[in-house]
N, C-alpha and C positions, 0 to 999 in steps of 0.2 A: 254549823255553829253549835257548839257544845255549851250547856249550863250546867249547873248542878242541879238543875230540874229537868234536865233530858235536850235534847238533840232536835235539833231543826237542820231539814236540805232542804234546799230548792233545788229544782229540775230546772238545765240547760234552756228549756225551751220556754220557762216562766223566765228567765233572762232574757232571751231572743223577742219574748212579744214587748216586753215593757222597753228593751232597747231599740225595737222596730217603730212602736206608736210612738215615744220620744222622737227618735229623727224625724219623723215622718209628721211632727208638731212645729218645726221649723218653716219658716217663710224661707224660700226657695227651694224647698227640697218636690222636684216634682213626684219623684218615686224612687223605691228599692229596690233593687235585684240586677245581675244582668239581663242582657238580650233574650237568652233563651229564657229563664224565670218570668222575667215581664212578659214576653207573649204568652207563654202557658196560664200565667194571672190573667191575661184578658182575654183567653177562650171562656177560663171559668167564668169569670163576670157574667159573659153572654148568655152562657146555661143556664136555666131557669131552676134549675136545683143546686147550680154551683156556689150561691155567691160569691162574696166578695176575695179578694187576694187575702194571704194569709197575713197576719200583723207580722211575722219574724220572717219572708220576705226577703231577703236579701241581705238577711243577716246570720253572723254563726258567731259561738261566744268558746267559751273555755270560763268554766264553773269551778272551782276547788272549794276547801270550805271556810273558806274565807275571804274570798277575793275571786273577782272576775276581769276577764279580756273580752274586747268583742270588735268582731271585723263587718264593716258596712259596705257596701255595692250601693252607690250613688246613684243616681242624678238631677244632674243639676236644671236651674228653670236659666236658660240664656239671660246673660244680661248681669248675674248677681256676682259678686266679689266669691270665687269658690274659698280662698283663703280666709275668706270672715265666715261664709257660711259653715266649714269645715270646724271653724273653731264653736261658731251656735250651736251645729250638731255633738260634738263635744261636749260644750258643758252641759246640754241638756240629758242628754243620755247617760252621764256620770251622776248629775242628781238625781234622775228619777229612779237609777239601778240604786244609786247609793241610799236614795229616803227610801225607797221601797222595802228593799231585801236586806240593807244592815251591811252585804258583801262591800269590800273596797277595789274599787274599779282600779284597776293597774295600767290599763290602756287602752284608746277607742282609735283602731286603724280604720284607717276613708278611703276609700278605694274611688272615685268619680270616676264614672264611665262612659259616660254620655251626658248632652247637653240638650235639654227637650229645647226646641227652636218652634212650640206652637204646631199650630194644626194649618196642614198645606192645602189651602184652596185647591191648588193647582191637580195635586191628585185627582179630584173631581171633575174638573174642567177637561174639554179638551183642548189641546194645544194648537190646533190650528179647524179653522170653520171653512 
């Protein structure tokens, strides 16, 4: 963004966090990324020097200087309409790029990958005594 008082960019990845923590503000969104992202996020957790998963996650954008795209890696919590959620995670992620950074959001693609279905007792158990 160009003024007649000098020049503002934002960097891709100040896009990818503010549009990672938006989706990830949503009811039903259990997490971001694929399969292989999500497990590498939850070794780091474990490590005591790693924290947490990164806010941008499962997310990649496209910056110009005036507008931005961004593509999300889902998933979903069982149970939740993905077609309404799809459309929350949208508007959310359009306003807070759009109030945040001034850029105009041209498109938010949803990728849903999976469907968390909860934590399997059974894994624990064993199946036969």
């Amino acid at each position: 963004m160009t003024t007649d008082r000098g020049k503002t960019s934002i960097a891709d990845s100040v896009v990818e966090k503010i549009a990672g923590t938006a989706a990830r503000q949503v009811s039903g969104v259990h997490e971001l990324g694929r399969g292989s992202a999500r497990a590498l996020g939850a070794l780091r957790d474990r490590l005591p020097v790693g924290g947490s998963a990164s806010p941008a996650q499962g997310v990649s954008v496209e910056v110009g200087e005036r507008q931005a795209a961004v593509d999300l890696d889902v998933v979903a919590e069982y149970g939740v309409s993905i077609v309404d959620l799809a459309q929350s995670i949208r508007n959310n992620v359009i306003d807070q790029i759009e109030g945040m950074t001034g850029l105009e959001v041209t498109e938010v693609n949803i990728s849903v990958d999976d469907v968390y279905m909860g934590e399997s007792s059974e894994d624990n158990e064993p199946r036969v005594q």
